[in-house]
C-alpha positions as CSV (number, residue, x, y, z in Angstrom):
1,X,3.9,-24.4,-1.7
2,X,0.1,-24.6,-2.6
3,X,-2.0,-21.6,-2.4
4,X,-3.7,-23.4,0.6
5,X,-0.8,-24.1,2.9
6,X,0.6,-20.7,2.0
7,X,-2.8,-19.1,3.9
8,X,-3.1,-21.2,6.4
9,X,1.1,-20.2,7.3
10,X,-0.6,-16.4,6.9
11,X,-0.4,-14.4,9.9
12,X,-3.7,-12.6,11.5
13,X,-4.2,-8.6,10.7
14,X,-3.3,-8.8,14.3
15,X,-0.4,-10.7,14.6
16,X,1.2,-9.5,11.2
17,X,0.7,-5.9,12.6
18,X,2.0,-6.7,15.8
19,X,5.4,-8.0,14.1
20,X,5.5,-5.1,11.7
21,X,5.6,-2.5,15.0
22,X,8.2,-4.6,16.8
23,X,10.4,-4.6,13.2
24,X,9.9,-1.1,12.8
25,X,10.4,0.2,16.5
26,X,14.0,-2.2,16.3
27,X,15.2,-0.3,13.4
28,X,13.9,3.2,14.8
29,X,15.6,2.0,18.2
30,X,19.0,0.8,16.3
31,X,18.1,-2.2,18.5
32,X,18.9,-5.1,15.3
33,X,22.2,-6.6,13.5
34,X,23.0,-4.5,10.9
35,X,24.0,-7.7,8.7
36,X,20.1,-8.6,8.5
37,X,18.7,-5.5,8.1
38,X,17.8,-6.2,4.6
39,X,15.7,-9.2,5.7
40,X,14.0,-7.3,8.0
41,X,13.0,-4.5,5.7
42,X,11.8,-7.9,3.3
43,X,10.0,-9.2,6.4
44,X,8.3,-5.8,6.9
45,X,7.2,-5.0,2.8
46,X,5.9,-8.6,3.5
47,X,4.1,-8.2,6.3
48,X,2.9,-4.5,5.2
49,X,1.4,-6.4,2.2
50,X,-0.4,-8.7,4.2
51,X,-2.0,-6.2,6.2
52,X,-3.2,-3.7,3.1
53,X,-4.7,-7.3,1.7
54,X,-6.5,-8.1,4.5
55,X,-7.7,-4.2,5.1
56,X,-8.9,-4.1,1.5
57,X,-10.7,-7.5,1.8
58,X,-12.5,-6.9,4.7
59,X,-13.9,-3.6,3.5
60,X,-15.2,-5.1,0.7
61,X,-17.0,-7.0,2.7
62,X,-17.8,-4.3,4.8
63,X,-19.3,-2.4,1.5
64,X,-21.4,-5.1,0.2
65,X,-22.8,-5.9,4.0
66,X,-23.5,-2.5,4.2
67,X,-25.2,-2.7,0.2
68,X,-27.2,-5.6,1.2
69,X,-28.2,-4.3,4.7
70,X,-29.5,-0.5,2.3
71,X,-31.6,-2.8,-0.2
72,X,-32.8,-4.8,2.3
73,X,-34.3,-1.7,4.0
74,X,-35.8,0.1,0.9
75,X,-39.0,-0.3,0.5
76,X,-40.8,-2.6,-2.4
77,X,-43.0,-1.5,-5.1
78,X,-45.5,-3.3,-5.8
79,X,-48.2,-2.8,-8.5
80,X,-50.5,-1.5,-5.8
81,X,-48.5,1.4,-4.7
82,X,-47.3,2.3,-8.3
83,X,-51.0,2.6,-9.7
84,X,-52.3,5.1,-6.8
């Protein structure tokens, strides 16, 4: 599987952390087959991963918005002002 079609089959923040509550309250609950308990707990590390992934990319993104949006605000020197 390519990198591409592996994101594209990538569930949303949302939707990842949707299924990870569901797996999580079913185990809490006793509410799953014992015999595929191990492939949830996979499914959940999984899903877990995806969501610290996408929460570290977007505040990154976050940062550097936030970084361009500070310099953007500063005011210039120019020769003028540095020479009074």
């Amino acid at each position: 599987m390519t990198d591409k079609k592996k994101k594209g089959d990538e569930p949303t923040y949302a939707a990842a952390s949707h299924e990870l509550e569901r797996i999580l309250a079913d185990i809490e609950s006793g509410d799953f087959d014992l015999d595929l308990l191990s492939e949830r707990v996979e499914r959940a590390a999984a899903l877990l991963a995806i969501c610290r992934q996408k929460l570290a990319t977007t505040e990154a993104k976050v940062k550097q918005v936030a970084a361009d949006l500070a310099a953007a605000v500063e005011p210039q020197d120019t020769d003028d002002e540095a020479g009074s």
